[in-house]
Backbone as JSON Lines, residues from 0, in Angstrom:
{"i":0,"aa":"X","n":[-51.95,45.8,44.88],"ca":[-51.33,45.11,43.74],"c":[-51.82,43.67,43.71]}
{"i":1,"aa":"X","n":[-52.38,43.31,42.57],"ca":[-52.82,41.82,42.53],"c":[-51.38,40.91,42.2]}
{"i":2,"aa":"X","n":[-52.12,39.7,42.89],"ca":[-50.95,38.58,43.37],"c":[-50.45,38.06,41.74]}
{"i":3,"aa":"X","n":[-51.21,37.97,40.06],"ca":[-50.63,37.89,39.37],"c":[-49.1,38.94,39.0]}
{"i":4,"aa":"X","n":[-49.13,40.39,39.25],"ca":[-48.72,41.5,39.13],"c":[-47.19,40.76,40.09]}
{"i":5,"aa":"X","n":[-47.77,40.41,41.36],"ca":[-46.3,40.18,42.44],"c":[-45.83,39.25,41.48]}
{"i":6,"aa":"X","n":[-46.53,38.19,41.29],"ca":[-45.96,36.92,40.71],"c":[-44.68,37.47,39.5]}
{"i":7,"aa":"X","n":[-45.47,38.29,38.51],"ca":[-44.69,38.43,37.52],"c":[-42.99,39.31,37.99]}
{"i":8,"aa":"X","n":[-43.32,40.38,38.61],"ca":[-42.19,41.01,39.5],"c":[-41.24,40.07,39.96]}
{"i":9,"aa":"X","n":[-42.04,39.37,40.65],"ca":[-40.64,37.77,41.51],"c":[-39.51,37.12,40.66]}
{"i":10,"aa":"X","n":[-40.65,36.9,39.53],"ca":[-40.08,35.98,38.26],"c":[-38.73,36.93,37.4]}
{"i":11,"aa":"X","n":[-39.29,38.26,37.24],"ca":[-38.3,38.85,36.72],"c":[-36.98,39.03,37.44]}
{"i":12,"aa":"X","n":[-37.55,39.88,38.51],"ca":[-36.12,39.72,39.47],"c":[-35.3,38.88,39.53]}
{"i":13,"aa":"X","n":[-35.95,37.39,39.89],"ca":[-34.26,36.02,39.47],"c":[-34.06,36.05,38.28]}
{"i":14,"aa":"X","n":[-34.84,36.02,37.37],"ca":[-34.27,36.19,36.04],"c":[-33.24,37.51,35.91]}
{"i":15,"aa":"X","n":[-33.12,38.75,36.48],"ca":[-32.25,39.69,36.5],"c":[-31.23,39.44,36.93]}
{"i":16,"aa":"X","n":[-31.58,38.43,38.53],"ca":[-30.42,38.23,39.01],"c":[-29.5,36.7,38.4]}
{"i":17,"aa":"X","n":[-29.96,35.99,38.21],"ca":[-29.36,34.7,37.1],"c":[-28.41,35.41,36.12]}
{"i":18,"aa":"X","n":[-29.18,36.92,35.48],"ca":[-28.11,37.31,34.36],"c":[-27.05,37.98,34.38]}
{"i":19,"aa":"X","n":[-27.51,38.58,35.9],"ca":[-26.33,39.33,36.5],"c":[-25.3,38.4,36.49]}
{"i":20,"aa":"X","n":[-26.1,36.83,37.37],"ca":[-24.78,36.41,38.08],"c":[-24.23,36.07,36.82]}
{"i":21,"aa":"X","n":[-24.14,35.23,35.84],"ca":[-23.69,34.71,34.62],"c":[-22.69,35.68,34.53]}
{"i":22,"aa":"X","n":[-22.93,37.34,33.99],"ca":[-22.1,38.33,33.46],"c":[-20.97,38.38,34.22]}
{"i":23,"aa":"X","n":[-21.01,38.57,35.36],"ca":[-20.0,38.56,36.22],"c":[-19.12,37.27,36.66]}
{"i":24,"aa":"X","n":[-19.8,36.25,36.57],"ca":[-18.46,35.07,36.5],"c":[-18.2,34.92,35.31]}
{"i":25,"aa":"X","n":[-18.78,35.1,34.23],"ca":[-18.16,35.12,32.82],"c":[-16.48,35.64,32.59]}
{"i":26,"aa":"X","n":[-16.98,36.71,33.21],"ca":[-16.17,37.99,32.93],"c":[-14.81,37.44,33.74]}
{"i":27,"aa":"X","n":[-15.16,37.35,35.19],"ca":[-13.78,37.15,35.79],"c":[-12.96,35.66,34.8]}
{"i":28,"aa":"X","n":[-14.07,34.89,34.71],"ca":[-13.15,33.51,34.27],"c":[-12.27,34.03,32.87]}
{"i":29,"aa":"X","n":[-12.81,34.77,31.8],"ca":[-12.16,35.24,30.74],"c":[-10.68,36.11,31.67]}
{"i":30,"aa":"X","n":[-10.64,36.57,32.28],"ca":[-10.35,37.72,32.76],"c":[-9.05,36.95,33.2]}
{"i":31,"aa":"X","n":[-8.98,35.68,34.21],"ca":[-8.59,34.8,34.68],"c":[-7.54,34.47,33.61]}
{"i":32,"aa":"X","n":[-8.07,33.85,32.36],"ca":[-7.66,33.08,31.67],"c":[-6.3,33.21,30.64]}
{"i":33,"aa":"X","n":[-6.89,35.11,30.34],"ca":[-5.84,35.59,29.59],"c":[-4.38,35.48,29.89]}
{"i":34,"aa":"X","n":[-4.37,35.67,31.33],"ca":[-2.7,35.58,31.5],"c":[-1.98,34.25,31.06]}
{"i":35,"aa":"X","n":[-2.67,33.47,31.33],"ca":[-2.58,31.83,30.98],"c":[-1.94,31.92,29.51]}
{"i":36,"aa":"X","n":[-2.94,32.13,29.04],"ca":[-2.61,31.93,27.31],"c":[-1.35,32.88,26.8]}
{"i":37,"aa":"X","n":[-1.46,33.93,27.79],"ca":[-0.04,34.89,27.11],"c":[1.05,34.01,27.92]}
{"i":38,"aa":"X","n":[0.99,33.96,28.56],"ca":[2.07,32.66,29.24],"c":[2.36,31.75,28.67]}
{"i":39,"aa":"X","n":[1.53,30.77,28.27],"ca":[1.85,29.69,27.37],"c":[2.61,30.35,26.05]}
{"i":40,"aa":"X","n":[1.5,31.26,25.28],"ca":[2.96,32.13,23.81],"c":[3.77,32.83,24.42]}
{"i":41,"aa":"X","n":[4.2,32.85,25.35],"ca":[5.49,33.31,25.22],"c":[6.46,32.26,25.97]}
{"i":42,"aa":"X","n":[6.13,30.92,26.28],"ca":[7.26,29.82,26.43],"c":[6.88,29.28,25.02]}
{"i":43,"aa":"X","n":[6.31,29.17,24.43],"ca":[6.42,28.95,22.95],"c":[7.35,29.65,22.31]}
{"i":44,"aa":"X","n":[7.47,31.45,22.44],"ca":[7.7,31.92,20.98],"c":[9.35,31.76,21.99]}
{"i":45,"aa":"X","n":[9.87,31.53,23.5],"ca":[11.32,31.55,24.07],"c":[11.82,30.07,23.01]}
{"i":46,"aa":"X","n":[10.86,28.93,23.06],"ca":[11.52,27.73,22.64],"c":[11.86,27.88,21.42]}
{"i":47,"aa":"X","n":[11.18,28.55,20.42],"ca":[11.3,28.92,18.94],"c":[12.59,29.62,19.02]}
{"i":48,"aa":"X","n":[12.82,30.73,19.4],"ca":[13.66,31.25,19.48],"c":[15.25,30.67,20.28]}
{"i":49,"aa":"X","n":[15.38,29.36,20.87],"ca":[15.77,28.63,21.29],"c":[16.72,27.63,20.59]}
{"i":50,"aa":"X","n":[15.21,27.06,19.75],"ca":[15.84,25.85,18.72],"c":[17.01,26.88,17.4]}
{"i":51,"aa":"X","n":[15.59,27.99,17.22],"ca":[16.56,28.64,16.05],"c":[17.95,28.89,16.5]}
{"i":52,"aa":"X","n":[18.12,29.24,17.96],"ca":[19.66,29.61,18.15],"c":[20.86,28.46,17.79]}
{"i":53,"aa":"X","n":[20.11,27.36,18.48],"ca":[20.6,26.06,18.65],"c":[21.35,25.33,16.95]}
{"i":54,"aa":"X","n":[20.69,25.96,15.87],"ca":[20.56,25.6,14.99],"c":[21.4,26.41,14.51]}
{"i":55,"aa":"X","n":[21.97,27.48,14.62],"ca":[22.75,28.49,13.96],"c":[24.37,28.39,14.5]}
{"i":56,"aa":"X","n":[24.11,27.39,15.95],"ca":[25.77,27.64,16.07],"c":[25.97,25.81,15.79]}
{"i":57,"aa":"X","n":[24.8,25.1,15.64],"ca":[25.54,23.76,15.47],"c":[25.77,23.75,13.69]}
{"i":58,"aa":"X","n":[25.24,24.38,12.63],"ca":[25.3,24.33,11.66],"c":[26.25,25.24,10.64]}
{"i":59,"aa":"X","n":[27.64,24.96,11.33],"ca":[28.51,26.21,10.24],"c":[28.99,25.35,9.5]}
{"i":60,"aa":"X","n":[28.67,26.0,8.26],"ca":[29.57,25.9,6.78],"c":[30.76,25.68,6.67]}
{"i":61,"aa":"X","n":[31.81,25.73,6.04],"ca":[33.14,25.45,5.77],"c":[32.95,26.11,4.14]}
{"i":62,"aa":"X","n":[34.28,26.68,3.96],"ca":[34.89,27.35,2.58],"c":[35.52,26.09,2.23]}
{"i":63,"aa":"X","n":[35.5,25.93,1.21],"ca":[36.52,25.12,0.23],"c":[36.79,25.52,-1.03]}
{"i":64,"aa":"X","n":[37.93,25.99,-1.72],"ca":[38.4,26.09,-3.1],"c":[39.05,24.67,-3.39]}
{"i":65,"aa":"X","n":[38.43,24.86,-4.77],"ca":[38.59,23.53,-5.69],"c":[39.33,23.69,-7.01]}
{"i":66,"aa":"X","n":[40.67,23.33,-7.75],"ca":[41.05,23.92,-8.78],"c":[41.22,22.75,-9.82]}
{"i":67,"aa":"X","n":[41.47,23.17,-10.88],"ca":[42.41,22.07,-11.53],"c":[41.09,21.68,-12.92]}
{"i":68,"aa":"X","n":[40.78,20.25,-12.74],"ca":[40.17,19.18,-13.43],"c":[38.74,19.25,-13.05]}
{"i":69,"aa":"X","n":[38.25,20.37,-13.06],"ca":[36.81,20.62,-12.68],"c":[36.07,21.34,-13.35]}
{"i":70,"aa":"X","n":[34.7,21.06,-14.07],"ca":[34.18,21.92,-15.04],"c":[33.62,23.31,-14.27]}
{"i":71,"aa":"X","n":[33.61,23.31,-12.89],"ca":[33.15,24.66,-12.41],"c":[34.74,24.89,-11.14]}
{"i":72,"aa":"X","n":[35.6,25.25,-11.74],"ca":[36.28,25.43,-10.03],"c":[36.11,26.59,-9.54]}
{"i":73,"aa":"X","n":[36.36,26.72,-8.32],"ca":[35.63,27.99,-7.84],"c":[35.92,27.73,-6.33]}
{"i":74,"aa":"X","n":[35.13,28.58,-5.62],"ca":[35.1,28.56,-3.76],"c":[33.72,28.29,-3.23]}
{"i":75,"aa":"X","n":[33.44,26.84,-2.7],"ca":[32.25,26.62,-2.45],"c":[31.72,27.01,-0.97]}
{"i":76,"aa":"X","n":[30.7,26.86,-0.01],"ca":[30.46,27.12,0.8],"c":[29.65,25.28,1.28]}
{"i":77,"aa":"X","n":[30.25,24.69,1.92],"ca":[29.58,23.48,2.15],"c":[29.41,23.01,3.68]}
{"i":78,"aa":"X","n":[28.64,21.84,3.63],"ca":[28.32,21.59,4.84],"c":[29.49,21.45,5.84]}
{"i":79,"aa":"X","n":[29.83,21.12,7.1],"ca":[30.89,20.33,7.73],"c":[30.72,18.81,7.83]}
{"i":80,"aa":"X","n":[29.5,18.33,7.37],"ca":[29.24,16.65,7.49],"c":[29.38,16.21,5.95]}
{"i":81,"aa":"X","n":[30.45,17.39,4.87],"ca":[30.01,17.03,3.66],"c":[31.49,16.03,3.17]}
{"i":82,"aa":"X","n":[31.43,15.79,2.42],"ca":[32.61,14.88,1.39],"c":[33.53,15.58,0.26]}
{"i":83,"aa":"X","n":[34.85,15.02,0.08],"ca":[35.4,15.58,-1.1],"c":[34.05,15.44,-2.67]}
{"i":84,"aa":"X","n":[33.6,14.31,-2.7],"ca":[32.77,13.92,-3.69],"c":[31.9,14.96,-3.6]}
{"i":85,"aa":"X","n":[31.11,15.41,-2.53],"ca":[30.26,16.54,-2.9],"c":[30.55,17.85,-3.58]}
{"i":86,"aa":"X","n":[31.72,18.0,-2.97],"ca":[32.32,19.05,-3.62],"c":[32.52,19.01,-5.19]}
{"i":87,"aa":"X","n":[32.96,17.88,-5.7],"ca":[33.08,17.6,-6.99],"c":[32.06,17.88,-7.66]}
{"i":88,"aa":"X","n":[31.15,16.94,-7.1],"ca":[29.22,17.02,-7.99],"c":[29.2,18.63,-8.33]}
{"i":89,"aa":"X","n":[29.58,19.73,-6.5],"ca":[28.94,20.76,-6.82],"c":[29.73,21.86,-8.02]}
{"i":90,"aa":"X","n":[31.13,21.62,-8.19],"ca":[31.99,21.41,-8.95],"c":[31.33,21.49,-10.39]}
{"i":91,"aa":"X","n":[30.64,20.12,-10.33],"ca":[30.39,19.8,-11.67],"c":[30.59,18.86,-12.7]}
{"i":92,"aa":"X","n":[31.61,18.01,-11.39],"ca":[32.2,16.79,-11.98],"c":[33.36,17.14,-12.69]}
{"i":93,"aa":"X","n":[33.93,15.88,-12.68],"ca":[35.4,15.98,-13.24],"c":[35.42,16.56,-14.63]}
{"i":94,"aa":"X","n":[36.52,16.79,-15.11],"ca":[36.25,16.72,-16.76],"c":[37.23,15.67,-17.36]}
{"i":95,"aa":"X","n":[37.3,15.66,-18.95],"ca":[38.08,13.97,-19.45],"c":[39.13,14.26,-19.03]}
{"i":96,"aa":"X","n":[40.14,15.19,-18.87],"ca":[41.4,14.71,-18.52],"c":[41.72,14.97,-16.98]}
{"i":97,"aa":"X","n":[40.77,14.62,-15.94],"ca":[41.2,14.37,-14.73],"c":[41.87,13.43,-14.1]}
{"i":98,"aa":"X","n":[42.8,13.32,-13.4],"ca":[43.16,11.98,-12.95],"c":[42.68,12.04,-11.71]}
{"i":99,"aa":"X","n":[41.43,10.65,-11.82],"ca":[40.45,11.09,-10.61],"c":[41.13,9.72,-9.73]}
{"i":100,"aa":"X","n":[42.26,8.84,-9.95],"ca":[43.19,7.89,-9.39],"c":[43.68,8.63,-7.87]}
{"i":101,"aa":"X","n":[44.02,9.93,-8.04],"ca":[44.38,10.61,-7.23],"c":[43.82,10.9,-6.1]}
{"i":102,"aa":"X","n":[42.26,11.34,-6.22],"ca":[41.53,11.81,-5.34],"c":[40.72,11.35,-4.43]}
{"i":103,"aa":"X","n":[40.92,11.34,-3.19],"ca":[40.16,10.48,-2.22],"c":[38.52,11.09,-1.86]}
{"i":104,"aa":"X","n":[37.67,10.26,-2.68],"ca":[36.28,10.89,-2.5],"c":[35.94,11.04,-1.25]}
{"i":105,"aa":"X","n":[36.22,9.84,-0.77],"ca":[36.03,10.16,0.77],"c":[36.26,10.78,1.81]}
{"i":106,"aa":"X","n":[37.43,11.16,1.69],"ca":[37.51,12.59,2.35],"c":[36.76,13.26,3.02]}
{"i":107,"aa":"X","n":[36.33,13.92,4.48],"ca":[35.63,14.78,4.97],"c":[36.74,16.12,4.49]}
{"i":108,"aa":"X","n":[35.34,16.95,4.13],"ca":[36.31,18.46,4.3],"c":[36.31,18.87,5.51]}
{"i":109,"aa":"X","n":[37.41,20.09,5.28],"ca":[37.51,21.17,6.31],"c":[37.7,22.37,5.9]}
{"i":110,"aa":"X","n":[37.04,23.36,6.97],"ca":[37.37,24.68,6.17],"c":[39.12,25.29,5.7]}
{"i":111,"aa":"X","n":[38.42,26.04,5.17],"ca":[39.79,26.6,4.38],"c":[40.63,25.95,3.85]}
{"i":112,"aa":"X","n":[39.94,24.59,3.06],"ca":[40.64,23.36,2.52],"c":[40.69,23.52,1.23]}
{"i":113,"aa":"X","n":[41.84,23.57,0.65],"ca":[42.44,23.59,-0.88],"c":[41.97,21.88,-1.57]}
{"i":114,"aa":"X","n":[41.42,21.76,-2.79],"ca":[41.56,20.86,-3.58],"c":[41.73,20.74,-5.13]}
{"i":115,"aa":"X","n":[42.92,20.49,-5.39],"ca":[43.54,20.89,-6.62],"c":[43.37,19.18,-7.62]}
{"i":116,"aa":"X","n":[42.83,19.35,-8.7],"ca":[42.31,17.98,-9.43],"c":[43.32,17.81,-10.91]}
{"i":117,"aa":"X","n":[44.31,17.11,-10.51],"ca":[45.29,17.53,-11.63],"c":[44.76,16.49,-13.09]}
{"i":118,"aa":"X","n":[45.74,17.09,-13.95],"ca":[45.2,16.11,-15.39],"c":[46.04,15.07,-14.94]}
{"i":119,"aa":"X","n":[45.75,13.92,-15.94],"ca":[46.3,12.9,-15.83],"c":[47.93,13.03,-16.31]}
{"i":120,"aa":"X","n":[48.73,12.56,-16.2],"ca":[50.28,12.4,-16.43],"c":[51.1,13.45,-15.41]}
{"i":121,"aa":"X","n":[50.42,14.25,-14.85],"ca":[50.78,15.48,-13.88],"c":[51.39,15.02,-12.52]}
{"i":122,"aa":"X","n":[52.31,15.37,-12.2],"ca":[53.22,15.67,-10.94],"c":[52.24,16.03,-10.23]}
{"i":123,"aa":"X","n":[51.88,15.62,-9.09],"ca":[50.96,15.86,-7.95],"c":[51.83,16.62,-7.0]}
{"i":124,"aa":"X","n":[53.08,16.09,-6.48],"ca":[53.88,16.26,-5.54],"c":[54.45,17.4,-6.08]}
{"i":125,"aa":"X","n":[54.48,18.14,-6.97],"ca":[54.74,19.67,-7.44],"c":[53.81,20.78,-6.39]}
{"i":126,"aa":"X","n":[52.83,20.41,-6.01],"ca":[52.04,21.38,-5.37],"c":[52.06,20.49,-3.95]}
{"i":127,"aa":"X","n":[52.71,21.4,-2.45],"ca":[52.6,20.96,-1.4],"c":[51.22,21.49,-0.63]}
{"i":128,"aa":"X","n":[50.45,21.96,-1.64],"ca":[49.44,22.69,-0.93],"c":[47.98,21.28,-1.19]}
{"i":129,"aa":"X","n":[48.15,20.7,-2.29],"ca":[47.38,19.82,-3.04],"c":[46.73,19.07,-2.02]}
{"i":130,"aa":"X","n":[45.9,18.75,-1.42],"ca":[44.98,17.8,-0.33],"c":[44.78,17.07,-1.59]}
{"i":131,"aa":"X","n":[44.78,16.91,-2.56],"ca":[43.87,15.42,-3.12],"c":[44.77,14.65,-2.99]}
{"i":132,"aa":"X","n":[45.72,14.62,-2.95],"ca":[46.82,13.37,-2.64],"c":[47.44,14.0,-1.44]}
{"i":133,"aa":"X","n":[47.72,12.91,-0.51],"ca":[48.11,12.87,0.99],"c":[50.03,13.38,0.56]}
{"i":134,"aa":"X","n":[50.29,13.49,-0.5],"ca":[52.12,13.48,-0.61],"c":[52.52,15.09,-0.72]}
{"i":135,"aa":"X","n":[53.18,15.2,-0.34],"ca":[54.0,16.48,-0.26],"c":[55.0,16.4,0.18]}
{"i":136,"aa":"X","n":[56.27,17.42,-0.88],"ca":[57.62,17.22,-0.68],"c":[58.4,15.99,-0.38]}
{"i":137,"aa":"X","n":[57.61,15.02,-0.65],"ca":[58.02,13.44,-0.54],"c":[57.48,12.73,0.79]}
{"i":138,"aa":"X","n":[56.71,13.59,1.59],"ca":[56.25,13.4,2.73],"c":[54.77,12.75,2.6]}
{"i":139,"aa":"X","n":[54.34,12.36,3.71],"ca":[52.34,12.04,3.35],"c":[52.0,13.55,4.58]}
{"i":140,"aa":"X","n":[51.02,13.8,4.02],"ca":[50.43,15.43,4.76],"c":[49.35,13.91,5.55]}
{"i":141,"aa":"X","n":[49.64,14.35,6.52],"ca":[48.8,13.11,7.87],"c":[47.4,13.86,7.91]}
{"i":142,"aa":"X","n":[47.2,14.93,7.58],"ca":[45.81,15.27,7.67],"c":[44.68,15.03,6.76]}
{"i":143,"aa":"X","n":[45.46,14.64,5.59],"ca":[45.13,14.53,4.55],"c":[44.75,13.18,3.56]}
{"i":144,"aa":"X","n":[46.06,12.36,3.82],"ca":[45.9,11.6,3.36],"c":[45.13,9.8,3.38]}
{"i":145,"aa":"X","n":[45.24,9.47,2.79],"ca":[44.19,8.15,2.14],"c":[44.88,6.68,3.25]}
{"i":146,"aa":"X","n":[43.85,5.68,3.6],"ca":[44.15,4.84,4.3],"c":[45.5,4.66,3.63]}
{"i":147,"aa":"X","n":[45.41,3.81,2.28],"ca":[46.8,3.03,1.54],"c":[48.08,4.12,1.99]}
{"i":148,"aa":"X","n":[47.69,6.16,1.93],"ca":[49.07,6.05,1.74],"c":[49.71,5.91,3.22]}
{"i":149,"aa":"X","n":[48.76,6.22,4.23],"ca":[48.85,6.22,5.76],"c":[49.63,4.67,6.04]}
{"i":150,"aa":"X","n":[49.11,3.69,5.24],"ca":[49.51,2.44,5.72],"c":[51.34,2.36,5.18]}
{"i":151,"aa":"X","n":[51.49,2.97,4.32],"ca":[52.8,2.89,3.88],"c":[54.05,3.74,5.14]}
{"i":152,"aa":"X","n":[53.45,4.33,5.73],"ca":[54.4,4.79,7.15],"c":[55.07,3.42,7.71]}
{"i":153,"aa":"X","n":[56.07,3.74,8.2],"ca":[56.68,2.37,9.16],"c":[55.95,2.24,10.26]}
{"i":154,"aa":"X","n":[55.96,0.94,10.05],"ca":[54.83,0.57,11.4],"c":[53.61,0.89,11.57]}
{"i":155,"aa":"X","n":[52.92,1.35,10.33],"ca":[51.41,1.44,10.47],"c":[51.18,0.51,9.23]}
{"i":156,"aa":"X","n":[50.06,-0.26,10.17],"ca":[49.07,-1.06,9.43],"c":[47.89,-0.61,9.21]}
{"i":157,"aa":"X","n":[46.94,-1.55,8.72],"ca":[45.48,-1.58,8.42],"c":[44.56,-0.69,9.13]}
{"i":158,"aa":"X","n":[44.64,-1.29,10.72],"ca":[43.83,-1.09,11.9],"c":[44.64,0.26,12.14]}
{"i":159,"aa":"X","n":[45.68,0.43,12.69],"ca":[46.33,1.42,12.68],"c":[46.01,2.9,12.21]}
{"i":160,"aa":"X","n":[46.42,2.97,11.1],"ca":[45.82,3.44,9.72],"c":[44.16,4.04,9.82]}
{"i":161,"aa":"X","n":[43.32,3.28,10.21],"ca":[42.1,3.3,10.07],"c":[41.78,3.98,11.44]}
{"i":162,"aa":"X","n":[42.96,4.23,12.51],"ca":[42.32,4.52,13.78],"c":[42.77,6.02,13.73]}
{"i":163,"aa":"X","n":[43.65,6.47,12.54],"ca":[44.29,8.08,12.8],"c":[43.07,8.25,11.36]}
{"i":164,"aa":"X","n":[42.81,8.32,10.64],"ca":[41.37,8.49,10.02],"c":[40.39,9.11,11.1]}
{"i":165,"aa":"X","n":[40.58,7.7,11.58],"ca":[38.71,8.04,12.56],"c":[39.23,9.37,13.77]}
{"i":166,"aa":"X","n":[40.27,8.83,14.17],"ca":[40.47,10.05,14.9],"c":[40.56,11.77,14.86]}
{"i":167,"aa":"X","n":[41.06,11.73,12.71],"ca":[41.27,12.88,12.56],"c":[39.62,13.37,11.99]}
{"i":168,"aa":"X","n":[38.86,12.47,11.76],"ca":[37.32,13.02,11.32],"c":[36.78,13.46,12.92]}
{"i":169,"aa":"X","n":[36.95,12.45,13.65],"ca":[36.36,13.2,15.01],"c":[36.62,14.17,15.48]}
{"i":170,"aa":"X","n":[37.88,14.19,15.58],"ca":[38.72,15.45,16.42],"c":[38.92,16.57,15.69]}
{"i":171,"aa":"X","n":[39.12,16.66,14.56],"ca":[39.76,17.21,13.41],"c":[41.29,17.46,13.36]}
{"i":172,"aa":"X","n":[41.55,18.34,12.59],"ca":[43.24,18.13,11.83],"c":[44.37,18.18,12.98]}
{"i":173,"aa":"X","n":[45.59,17.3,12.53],"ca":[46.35,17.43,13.62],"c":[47.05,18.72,13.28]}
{"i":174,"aa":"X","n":[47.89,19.05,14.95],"ca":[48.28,20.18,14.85],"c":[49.76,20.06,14.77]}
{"i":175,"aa":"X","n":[50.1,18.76,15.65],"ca":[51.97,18.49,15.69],"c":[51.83,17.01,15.43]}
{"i":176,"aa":"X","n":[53.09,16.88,15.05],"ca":[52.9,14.99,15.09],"c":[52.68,14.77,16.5]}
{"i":177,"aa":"X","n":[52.96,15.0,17.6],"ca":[53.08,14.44,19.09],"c":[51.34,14.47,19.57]}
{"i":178,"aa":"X","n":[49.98,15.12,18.29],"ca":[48.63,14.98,18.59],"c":[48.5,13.46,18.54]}
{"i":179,"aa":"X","n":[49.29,12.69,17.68],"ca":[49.51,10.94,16.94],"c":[49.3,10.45,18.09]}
{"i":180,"aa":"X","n":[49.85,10.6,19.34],"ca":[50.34,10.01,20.12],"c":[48.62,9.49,21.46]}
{"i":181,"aa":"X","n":[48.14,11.01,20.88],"ca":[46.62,10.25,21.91],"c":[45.56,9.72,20.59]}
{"i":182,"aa":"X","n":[46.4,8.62,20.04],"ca":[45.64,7.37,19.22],"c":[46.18,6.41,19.86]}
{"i":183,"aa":"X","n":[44.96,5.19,20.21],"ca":[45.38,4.01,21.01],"c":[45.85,3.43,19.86]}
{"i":184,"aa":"X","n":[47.13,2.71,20.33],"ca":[48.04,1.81,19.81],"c":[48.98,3.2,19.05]}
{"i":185,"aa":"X","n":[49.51,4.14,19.35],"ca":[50.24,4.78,18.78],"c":[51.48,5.32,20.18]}
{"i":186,"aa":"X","n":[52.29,4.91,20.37],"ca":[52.87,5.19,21.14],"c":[54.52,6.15,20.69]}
{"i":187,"aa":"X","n":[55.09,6.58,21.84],"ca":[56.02,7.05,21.16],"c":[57.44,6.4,20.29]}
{"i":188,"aa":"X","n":[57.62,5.53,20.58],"ca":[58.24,4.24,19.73],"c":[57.85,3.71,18.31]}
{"i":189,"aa":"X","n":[56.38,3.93,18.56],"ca":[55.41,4.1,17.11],"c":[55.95,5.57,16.01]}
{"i":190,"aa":"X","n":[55.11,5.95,16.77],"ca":[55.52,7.51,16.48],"c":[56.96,7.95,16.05]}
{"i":191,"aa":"X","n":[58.09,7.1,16.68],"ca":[59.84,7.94,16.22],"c":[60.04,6.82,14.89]}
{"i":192,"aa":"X","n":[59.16,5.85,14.4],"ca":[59.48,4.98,12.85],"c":[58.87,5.56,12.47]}
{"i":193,"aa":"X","n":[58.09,6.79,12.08],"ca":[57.49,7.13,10.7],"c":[57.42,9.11,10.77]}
{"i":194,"aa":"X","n":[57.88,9.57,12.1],"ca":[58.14,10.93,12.13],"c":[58.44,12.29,11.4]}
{"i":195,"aa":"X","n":[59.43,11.45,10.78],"ca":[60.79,11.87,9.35],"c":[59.43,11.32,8.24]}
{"i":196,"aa":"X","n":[58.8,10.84,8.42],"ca":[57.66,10.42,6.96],"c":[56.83,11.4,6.8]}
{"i":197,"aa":"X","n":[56.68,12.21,7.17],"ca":[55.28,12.98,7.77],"c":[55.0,14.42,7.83]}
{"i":198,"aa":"X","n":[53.85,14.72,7.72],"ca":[53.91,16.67,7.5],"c":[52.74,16.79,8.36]}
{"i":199,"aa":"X","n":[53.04,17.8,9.15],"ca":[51.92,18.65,10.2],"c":[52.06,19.97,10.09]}
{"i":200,"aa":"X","n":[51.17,20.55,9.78],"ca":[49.37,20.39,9.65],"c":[49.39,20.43,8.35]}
């Protein structure tokens, strides 16, 4: 065999073996890699599935029926971070003979919350069910009602007043008058001047 003939033989052989080797670390590194990537999607598709949960129990709705002085009344389905006013808009807005004097826009709702929008010249205190005005049966509904009528209790002021608000948006609705009592500056001495004033829940 002439020495061009070996030559060419030599040359091929590493070239066979170069392509071998390539194929075969190719292969394992792919091979390697896959688990990786299915690993990574599937702590992806756990977090997706995660947030969505997260999102379904921090985000419940509240029912509210709305009657009276409203061009749409009806039973809405609204946020829990929403307002009496939203309700209205979704409502439809008042109509001319609302007495909107009555109604505290501000208001946070709550579920299963009645809001009745009377005409103007109308007895409010006829309906003890009425949340747009804090009065019932001559009483103020404490869950309900508006700084001014809160301030008219004996012995509640301004600050006062403004601290069973904040307390009842945080906490939500009271359940007995004696809930009054874990508001700072409300003690039970507080609490026995305006008792007889008052409706729970």
């Amino acid at each position: 065999m002439s020495d061009v003939k070996k030559k060419i033989i030599f040359v091929a052989g590493i070239g066979l073996a170069v392509l071998l080797f390539f194929f075969i670390t190719g292969k394992s590194v792919k091979e390697e890699s896959k688990p990786n990537n299915l690993h990574a999607a599937g702590e992806d598709a756990e977090a997706i599935i995660g947030t969505a949960e997260e999102q379904e129990t921090t985000f419940e709705n509240v029912i509210i029926d709305i009657k009276g002085e409203v061009k749409k009344p009806g039973v809405y389905e609204m946020s829990p971070d929403a307002r009496v006013n939203d309700v209205i808009e979704i409502a439809g807005g008042f109509t001319e003979d609302a007495d909107v004097q009555l109604i505290n826009l501000a208001q946070k709702v709550h579920d299963e919350m009645s809001l009745i929008v009377y005409k103007q010249g109308e007895e409010s205190g006829a309906n003890p069910e009425n949340p747009a005005s804090g009065e019932a049966e001559g009483k103020i509904r404490i869950n309900d009602a508006s700084q001014e009528e809160i301030e008219s209790l004996n012995g509640i002021g301004p600050a006062k007043a403004q601290a069973i608000i904040q307390y009842r948006e945080e906490n939500g609705l009271f359940q007995q008058a004696e809930d009054l009592l874990d508001i700072s500056g409300i003690g039970e001495k507080t609490l026995a001047n305006f008792i007889d004033q008052i409706q729970v829940p």
